[in-house]
N, C-alpha and C positions, 0 to 999 in steps of 0.2 A: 310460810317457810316449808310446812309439811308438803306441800302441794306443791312448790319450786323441785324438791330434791327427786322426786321419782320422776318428772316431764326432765331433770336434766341427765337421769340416770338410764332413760330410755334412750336419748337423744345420743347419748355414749355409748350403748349396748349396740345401733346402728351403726354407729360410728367406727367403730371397731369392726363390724361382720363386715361392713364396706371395706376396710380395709386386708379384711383376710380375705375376700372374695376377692379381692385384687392380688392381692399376694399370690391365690390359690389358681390362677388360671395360666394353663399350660403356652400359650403365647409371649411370645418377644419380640417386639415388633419395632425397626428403627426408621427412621426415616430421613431423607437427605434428600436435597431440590437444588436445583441452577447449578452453575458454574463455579464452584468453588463460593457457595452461597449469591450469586450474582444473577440476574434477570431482566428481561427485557417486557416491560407489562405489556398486555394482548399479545406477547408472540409465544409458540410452542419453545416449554420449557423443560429440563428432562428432569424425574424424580424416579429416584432408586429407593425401594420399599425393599428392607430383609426381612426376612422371616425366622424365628425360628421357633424350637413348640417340645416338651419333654411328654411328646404321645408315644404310646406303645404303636399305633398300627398308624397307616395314610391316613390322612385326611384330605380331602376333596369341596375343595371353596373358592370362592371367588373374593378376590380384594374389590372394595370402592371406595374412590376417591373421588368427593366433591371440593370444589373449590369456584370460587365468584372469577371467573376471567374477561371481564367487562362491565363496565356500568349496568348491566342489562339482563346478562348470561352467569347462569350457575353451569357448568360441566362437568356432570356425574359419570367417572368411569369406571367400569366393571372389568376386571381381567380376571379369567378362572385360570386356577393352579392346584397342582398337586401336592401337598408338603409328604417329604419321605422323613421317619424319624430318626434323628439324629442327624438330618445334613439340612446344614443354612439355604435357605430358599433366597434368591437375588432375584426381584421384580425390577426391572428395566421399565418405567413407562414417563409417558409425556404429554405433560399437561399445559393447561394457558393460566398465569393471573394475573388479573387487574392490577392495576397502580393502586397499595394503598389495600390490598388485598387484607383482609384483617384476619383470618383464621382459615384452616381447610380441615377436614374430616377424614378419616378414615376407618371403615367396618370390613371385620372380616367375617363372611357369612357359609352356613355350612351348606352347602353344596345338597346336598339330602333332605335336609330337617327347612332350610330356608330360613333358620335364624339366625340373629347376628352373635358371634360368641366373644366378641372382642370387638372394641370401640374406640376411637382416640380424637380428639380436639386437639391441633396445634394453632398457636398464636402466630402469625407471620408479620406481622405490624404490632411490634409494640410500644409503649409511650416514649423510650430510647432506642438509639439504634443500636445499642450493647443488647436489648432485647430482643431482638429482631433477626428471623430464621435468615430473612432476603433481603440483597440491596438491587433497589430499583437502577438501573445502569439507562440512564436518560436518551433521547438523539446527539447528543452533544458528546458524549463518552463513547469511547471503543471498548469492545469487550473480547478479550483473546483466550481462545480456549487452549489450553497445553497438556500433553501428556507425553510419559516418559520421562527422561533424563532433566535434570533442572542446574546444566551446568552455564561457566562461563558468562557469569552475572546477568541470566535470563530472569530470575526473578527479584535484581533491581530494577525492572524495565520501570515497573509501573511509577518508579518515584523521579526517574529520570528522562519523563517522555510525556506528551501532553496530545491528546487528539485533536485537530485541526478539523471543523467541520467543513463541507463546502461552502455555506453561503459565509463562512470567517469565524462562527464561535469556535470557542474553546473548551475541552471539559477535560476529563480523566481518562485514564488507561487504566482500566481492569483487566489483571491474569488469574483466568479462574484455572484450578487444576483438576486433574480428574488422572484415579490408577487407571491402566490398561482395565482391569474386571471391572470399573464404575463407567465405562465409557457407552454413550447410548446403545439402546438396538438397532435404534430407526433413523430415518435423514433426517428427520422431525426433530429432533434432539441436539441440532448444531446449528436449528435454524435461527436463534440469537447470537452467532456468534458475526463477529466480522470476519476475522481469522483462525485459524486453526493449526497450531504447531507440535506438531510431532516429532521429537527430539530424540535421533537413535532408539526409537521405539523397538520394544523384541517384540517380532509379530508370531510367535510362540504364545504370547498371554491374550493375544485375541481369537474372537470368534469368527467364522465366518460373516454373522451375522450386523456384527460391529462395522469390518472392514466393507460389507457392501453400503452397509449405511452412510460410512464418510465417503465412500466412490457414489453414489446415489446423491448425496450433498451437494459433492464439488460441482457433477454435471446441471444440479440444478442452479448453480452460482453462487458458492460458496468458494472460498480461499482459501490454499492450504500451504503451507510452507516446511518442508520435508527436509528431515534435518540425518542425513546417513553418517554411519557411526562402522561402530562394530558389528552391526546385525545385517546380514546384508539382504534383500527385500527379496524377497520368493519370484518366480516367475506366473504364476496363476495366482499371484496378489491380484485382486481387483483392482487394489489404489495403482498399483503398478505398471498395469492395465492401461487405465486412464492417463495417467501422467503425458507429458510431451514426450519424455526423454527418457533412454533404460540407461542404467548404471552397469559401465564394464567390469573387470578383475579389478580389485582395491592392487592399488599401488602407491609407491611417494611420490607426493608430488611437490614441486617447488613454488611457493605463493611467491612471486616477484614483488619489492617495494612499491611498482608501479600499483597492483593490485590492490595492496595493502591500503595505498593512500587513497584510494578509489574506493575501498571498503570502510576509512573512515579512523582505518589503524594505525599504529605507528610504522612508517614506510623505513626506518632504521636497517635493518637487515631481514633478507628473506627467511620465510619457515618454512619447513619441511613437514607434510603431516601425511598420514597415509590417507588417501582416498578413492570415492569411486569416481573415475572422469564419464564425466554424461555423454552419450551419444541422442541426437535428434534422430525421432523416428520419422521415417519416410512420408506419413500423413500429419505431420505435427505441424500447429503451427507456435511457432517462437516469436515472440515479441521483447525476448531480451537475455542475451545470454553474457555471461563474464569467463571469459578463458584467458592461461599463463600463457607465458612466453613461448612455453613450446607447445600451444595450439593445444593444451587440457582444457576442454570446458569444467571448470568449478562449480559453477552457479549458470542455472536457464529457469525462464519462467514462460506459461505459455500456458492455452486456453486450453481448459478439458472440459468438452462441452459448452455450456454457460458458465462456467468456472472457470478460474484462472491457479494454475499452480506451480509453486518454484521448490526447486529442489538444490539442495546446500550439498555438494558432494564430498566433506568432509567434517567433521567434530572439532568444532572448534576451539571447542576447549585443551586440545591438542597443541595448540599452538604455547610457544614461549612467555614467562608469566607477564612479560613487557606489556603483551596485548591486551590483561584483563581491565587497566584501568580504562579504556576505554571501549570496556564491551557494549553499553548501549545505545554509543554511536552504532557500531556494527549490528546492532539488533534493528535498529529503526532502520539505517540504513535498508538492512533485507525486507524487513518489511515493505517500506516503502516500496519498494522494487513489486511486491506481488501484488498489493491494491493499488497501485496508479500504471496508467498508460500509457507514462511521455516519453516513450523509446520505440519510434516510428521502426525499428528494424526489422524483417523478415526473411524468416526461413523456413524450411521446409515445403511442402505441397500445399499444404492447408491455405494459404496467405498467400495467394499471387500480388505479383510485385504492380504498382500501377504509377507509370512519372508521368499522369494527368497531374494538375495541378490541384488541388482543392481549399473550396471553398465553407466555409464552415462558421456556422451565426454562433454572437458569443452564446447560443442557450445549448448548442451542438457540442462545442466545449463543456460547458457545463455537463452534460451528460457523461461525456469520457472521465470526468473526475469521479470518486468514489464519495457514497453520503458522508464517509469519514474517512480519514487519513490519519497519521503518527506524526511528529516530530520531534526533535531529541530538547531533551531541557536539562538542565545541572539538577535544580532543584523545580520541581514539578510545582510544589506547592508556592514557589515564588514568580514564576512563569504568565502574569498574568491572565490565568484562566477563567473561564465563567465561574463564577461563584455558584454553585448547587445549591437547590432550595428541595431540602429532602422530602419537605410537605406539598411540592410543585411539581406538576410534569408536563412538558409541552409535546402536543402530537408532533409525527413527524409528514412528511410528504406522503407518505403510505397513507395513514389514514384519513388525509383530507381528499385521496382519490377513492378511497372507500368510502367517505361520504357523498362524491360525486357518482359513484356508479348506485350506492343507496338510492339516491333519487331518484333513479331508472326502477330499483325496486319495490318503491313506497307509492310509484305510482298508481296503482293500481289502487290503493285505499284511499278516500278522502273522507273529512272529519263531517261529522254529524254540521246540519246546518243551524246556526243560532239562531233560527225560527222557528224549528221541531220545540227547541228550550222553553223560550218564549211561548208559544201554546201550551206546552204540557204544564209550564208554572201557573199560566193563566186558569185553566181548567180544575186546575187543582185549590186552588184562592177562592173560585167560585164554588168549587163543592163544599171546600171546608167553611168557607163564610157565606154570604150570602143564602145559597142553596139551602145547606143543612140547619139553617138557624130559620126560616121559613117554613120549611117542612116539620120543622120538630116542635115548631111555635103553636103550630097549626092546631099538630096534635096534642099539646100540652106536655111535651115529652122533650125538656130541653134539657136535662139533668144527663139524659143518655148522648149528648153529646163527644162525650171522651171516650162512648163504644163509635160512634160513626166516623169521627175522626180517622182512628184504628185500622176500622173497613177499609175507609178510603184510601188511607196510605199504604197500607196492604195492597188494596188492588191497583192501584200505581206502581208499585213497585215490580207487583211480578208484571203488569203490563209493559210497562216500560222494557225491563227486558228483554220479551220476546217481541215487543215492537222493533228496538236498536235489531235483535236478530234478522224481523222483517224485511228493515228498512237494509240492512248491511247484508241480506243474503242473497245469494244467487249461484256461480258457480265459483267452485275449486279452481286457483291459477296458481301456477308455478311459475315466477318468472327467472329465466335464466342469462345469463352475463356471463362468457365462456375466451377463455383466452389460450389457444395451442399454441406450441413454438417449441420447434423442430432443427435441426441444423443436417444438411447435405450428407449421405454416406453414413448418418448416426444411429446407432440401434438405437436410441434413449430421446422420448421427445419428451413434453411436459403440459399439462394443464391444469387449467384454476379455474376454477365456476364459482362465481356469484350468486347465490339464488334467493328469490323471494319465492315463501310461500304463501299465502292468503287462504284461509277456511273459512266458509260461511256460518259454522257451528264451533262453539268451543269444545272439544275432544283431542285426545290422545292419537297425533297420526305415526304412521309411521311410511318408511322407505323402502322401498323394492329393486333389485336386479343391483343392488349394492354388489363392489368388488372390492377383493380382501384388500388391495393397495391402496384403499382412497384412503386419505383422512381429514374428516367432518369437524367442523369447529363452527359458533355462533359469531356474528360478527352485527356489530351495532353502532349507529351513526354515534362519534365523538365530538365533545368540547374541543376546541386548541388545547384551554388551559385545563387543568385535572387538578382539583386539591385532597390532602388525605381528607380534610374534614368534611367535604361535600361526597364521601361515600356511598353510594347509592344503594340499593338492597337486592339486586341482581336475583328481582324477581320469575324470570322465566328461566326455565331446569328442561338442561336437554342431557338424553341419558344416553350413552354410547359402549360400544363393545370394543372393549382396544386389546387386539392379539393378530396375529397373522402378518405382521406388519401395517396393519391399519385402524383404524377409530371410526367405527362406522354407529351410527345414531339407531339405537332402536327404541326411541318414542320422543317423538316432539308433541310435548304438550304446547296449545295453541287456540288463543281463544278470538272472539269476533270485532276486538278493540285493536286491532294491529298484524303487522305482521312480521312471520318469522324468517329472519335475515341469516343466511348459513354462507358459509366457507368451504370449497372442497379441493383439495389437494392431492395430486395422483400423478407419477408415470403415467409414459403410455408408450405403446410398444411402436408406433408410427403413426403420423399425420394422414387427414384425409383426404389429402393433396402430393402429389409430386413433381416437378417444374424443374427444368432446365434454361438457363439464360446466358445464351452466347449476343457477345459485342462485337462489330464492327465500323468501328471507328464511332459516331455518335448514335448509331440507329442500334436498337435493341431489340433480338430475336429473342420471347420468351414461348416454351413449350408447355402447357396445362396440361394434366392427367387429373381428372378429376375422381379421384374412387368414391365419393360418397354417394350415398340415395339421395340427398339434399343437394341443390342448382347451387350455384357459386354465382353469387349479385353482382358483383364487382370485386375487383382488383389493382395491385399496383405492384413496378416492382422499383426498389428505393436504392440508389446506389449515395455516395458517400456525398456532401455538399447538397442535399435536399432535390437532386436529381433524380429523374424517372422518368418512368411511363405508366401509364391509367389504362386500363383494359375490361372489358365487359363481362356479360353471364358467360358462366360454363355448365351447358347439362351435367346433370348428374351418370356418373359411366361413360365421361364421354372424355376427348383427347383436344385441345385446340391450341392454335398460335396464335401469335398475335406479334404487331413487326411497329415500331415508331421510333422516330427521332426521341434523343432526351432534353427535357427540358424540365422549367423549374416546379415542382410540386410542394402542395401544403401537408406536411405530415405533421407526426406526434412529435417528431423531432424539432418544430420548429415552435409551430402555435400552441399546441394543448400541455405539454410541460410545460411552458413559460406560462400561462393560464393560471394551471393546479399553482406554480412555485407562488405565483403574486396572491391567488386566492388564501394559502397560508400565510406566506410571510405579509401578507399586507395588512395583518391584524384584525380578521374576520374572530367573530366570536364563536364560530359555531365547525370552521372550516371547510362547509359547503359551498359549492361551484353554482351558479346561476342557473344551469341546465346539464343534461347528460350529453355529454358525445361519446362516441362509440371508443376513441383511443383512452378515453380518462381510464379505462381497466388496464390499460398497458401499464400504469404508475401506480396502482391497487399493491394491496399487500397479497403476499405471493408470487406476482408477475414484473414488480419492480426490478431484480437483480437483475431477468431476463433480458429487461428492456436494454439497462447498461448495457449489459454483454452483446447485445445486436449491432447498438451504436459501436461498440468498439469494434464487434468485425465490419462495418461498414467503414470505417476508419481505416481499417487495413486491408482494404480492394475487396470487400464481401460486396454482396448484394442481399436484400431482402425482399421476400415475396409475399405481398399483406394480401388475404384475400377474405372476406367478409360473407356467410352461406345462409340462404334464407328458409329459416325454419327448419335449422337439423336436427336430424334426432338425439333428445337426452338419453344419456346410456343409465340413468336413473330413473325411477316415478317414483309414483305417490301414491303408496296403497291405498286406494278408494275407488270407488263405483267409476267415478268420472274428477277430471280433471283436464284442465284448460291448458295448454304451454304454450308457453312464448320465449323462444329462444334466439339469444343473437351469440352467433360463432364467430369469433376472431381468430385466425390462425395467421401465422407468418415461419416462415421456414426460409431458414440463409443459406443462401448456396454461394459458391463461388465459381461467377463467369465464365467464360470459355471465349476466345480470339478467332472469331471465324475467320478462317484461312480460301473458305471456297465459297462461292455467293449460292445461297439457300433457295430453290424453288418455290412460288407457289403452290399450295394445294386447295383443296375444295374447303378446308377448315382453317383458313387462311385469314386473319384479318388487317387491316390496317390503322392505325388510329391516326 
């Protein structure tokens, strides 16, 4: 007992200094992730880290946040920051986590000294989900982001609306919220979202920085649904910028019953509510607009960039209280209206009008529909919806083309042969038996046995190592999987690179001629199925710098058993192509400018109904035509989406595609929203120009001596046709197919 009371009196005396050392350190650190705690596992998430600290002077540090964002991948990010004393420091950043993700970290490190001064462990999976920081938001669920105003029963959506997958499930509607000042920095930050509502929002409480974010989103194929109130939208708004349509002088206007019933409401008498009436801009194109009696457009929706966006030109919570009980008819309603495309109508310049007939396979369709859609339900939870298995996650179509273009990237390593095994075990049986029991007999020295043993597994062991190095070394490759996609007259184009890298040594690499826009993420072949209990330990740590608008990798640890599978996502200021394509009548004149240093293999150009033309090389710096009839062609639109869709839904276990083709990157994550949005402008009289370039150059390496690349460039860029009126000469660059 004597001996128990002083090991229990120490144990307290710790116990206690642990506690005032915690108490005693000038740090406050809170933390907050997703969407109104809501997420989408492997996709970019956004997390706002405060800061605050009772220091007399600055301090100069950097935050990191690790966290498991894949079976596979740990992602370490680093953001330096300045804390001034006495004012709350708001970190904006955005990170990826696995399904099932169990804790994440975060140190704050002094900037000078290089130690950490403050530490935190959070739980994000815990054994309930009353424990639990994030809810995993599945493919079968919608997830809506909203900021601003929460009037006119917007946030009963979620109990009276159920999401409609394409291939027929059903799951939940999630509305995550976020204030104007919690709203991301970056586009990265919306990219879980389906849609995004902005309700009378004061663009007074944003940043520049915010506002290009969601304009940087939408063009990348994001949804947005603009809800104008009282605040009326600036003119050097970005989002405003972008939109189809500007908002004139707020005035009243009269909702007609007709309208009314068309919106879902009670058609009983009209309402009078002030608003702004939309005008279509000269270059826009509208794919659906609702206008009064006297010719006010109300409501228009139309593509901004690869985005589609609809704006509400009045608050409807303005309206008579008659209207509320059926507000989320009226919400799905609008919704529906921004994610689907079944309102053949156009206007503007952007959409030339086409009364060809079209022809369109059910998978063409399939395309025009969104991965998920809304529909109104009384009660959600009675609505026959997919039952949710919160310890289950099924991949979606994205990552089963990420596992198909993986293949392209794994190729380059193959597994040790099971006859390297088989010898080395042999070899090793014979020295430790036969051999060493001979020789030791010999000498009378059999006792020393369990030293030769020893030897021997020793020197196997470091042998073996630098044998697999032998056998597995050679040179440095990077293989790249690059997918651009441009639209006609646009400042804003877009690309996604796939890479593999391969090192013959295991070492710490790192990247070169990196640009502040890109952002770098780990990406690794998936199950269909994902359970929380089959957890993986998300052994490989890639460590990143995330400030300037980007997360750029500085050090891929990477050793000689595999290789490392990256993500990159970036603007880009224009394509390395530009094409003109005038029709007359079935023959198709398209014009090539080729600006790259890299030849252009082939090409094609795809009009709506799986129609085109096939066309050949283009030197690099050079200009050419090319003139043919249309006929039927095999695109992504027809065979390799219907491929990837059966390769998932057909109950593969692994979700891998049989071989690589060059369009499976088109359905990859990243490049999916894009791909929609092509199919719908080809749907409404676009054309697309797919052209394939051999061996262009990566606007990235790989710090090292030497290094191998293999790159394949996808690019396509939509233009919209031109009516040849006068018949086009021959020239020397001339071709015909």
């Amino acid at each position: 007992m004597l001996r128990v009371c002083p090991a229990l009196l120490a144990v307290l005396i710790l116990a206690l200094a642990g506690a005032c050392s915690a108490e005693e350190s000038p740090f406050n650190v809170d933390f907050f992730c997703g969407w109104g705690g809501c997420y989408r596992p492997m996709q970019w998430t956004p997390v706002e880290i405060g800061i605050g600290s009772t220091l007399a002077e600055p301090f100069a540090g950097a935050v990191i946040l690790s966290a498991p964002q894949d079976g596979l991948n740990t992602l370490n990010i680093r953001h330096r920051f300045v804390l001034t004393p006495d004012i709350y420091l708001h970190l904006p950043l955005v990170t990826k986590f696995a399904f099932a993700a169990d804790r994440c970290s975060i140190n704050l490190i002094d900037a000078k000294r290089g130690r950490t001064v403050w530490d935190q462990k959070y739980d994000l999976w815990g054994r309930t989900t009353r424990d639990r920081m994030l809810t995993a938001v599945t493919e079968n669920d919608m997830l809506i982001g909203h900021v601003g105003g929460s009037k006119f029963g917007l946030l009963r959506l979620p109990k009276q609306s159920v999401c409609r997958q394409r291939q027929g499930g059903r799951g939940r509607v999630y509305l995550g919220d976020k204030l104007p000042r919690m709203v991301p920095w970056d586009w990265t930050g919306f990219v879980s979202l389906d849609l995004l509502i902005l309700y009378d929002p004061d663009w007074n409480q944003f940043n520049p920085h915010q506002l290009n974010a969601i304009a940087q989103w939408i063009s990348n194929g994001g949804r947005l649904l603009l809800v104008l109130g009282s605040h009326p939208l600036p003119a050097n708004n970005p989002i405003g910028q972008l939109l189809p349509v500007e908002a004139r002088q707020v005035k009243e206007i009269t909702v007609d019953p007709q309208m009314l019933r068309k919106w879902d409401l009670d058609p009983g008498e009209s309402e009078t509510v002030a608003g702004w009436p939309l005008l279509a801009k000269p270059t826009a194109g509208l794919c659906y607009t609702d206008s009064s009696e006297a010719d006010e457009c109300l409501f228009a929706v139309g593509y901004a960039g690869f985005g589609r966006a609809g704006v509400l030109a009045f608050d409807p919570s303005t309206m008579t209280d008659r209207q509320r009980a059926k507000s989320s008819e009226f919400w799905v309603n609008r919704i529906t209206a921004v994610l689907e495309d079944d309102h053949p109508q156009t206007a503007g310049g952007a959409f030339p009008r086409d009364s060809r007939p079209s022809r369109r396979s059910r998978n063409q369709r399939d395309l025009m529909l969104p991965l998920r859609t809304i529909e109104f339900a009384e009660d959600a939870t009675r609505s026959g919806q997919t039952s949710q298995n919160i310890s289950h996650y099924e991949v979606g179509l994205a990552q089963a083309a990420n596992n198909a273009v993986m293949n392209y990237l794994y190729k380059g390593i193959r597994p040790l042969s099971i006859w390297w095994v088989i010898l080395l075990l042999t070899v090793l049986a014979v020295l430790l038996g036969p051999f060493d029991y001979i020789i030791l007999k010999g000498k009378g020295r059999l006792p020393l046995t369990w030293l030769t043993c020893t030897f021997w597994i020793a020197l196997f062991t470091v042998g073996a190592y630098y044998g697999v190095e032998f056998l597995r070394g050679g040179e440095m490759e990077m293989r790249v999987v690059s997918v651009l996609d441009g639209i006609e007259n646009n400042s804003l184009a877009w690309s996604t690179n796939y890479c593999g890298l391969f090192a013959p040594r295991s070492d710490d690499y790192r990247l070169k001629n990196l640009k502040k826009n890109q952002w770098w993420s780990g990406i690794a072949p998936t199950q269909q199925s994902i359970w929380s209990y089959q957890r993986e330990g998300s052994a490989r740590r890639i460590y990143c710098e995330q400030d300037d608008g980007g997360n750029r990798p500085e050090s891929l640890p990477i050793n000689i058993w595999t290789i490392q599978c990256l993500l990159n996502e970036s603007p880009l200021e224009r394509l390395p192509y530009t094409a003109q394509v005038e029709r007359s009548g079935d023959e198709i004149i398209v014009n090539i400018s080729n600006e790259s240093d890299a030849p252009i293999l082939s090409g094609y150009v795809l009009f709506d109904g799986d129609r085109g033309i096939s066309f050949g090389t283009v030197p690099p710096e050079a200009n050419k035509q090319f003139r043919g009839a249309l006929r039927n062609v095999t695109t992504w639109r027809s065979y390799d989406a219907n491929r990837l869709r059966n390769s998932y839904y057909g109950g593969r276990s692994s979700g891998y595609s049989d071989s690589f083709k060059r369009e499976d990157a088109f359905f990859a994550q990243g490049s999916m929203q894009r791909t929609q949005a092509i199919s719908a402008y080809l749907e409404h009289g676009a054309a697309v120009v797919c052209v394939e370039y051999v061996q262009a150059p990566v606007s990235f390496a790989v710090d090292a001596r030497s290094c191998k690349y293999d790159h394949i460039q996808l690019a396509r860029l939509v233009v919209f046709p031109r009516e040849q009126n006068e018949e086009t000469g021959n020239d020397q660059n001339q071709e015909s197919e």
